[in-house]
Structures are given as C-alpha cells and as structure tokens.
N, C-alpha and C positions, 0 to 999 in steps of 0.2 A: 209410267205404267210398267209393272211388271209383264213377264212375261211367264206365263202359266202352261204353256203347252199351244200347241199346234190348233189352230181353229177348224180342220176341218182333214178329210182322209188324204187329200191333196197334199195339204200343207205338211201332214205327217209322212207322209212318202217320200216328199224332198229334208226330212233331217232322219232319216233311214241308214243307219249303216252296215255294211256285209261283213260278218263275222263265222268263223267256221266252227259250228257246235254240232261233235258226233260225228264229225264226217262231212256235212252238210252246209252248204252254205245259206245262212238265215241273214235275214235283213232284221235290224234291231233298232226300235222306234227311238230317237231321242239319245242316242249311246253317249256320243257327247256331253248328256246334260248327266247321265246317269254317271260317269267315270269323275266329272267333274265332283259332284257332289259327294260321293264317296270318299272322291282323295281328298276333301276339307274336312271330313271328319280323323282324318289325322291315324287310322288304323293302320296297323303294323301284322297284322299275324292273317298269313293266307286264305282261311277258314272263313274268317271273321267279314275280312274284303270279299268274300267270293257271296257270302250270305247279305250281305248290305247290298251288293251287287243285283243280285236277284231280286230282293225286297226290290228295289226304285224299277228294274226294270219291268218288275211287274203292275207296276201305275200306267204304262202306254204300251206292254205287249203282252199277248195270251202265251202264259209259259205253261205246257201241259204239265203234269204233275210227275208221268216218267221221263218228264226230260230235262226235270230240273238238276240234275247229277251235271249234265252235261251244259247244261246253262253258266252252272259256278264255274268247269272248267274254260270253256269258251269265253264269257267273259271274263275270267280273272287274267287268262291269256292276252287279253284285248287293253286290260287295264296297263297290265307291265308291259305292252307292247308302246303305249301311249306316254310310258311312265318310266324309261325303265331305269333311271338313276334311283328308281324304290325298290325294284328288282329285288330279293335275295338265292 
C-alpha cells in the first residue's frame, strides 16, 4: 500500500518539520516528502525549485498568499540545506 499522507492531525504533526520563513519559525507538514519529490524531478534552476516547492507544499499546509515570497525562500533554503552537493 502506498502511502498517501498522514491519516489524521496527529499523525501530521509527527512528520512536521521547523523551518525558518521571514524570520519566523514555521512547522511545515510532510517537508520530507515535499524536498524528496522535487529533487526526482531532476530541476536545476533556483526559481523553478522554489515554485515546485510551494506547489507540493501546498497539498498538506495553508501557505497564505503574502507569504508565499517567503515560503520559496525558506524552503529553497531547506531544500539545499538537505541537498547541498545541488547547491549552486
């Protein structure tokens, strides 16, 4: 059986991880699965990761609309943190 997300607010809380966007530290639902998925599509240009980024994270967290600037940087920071022999 696949595994399609978390069954319940519980279960999402334990694959939650803290990441600093804006200043702030946010907890971000699934990050794991969301960096995972990104790096197998194979993209190479910052922009492009930072918007793929957002798109998956926004399937398991409410990204408000002004804070989506800050979502791409946070997470793109998150991605090459996790990654960074992709670094450039």
């Amino acid at each position: 059986m696949e595994d399609d997300g978390p069954c319940c607010p519980a279960a999402a809380t334990r694959r939650s991880s803290k990441i600093w966007l804006g200043g702030n530290l946010v907890g971000v639902v699934e990050m794991d699965r969301i960096v995972g998925e990104v790096r197998q599509m194979g993209i190479e240009e910052d922009e492009t990761i930072a918007d793929a980024l957002v798109e998956r994270a926004r399937v398991y967290n409410y990204i408000p609309p002004q804070a989506v600037d800050d979502y791409k940087e946070g997470l793109l920071n998150e991605y090459r943190k996790r990654h960074p022999s992709e670094a450039k």
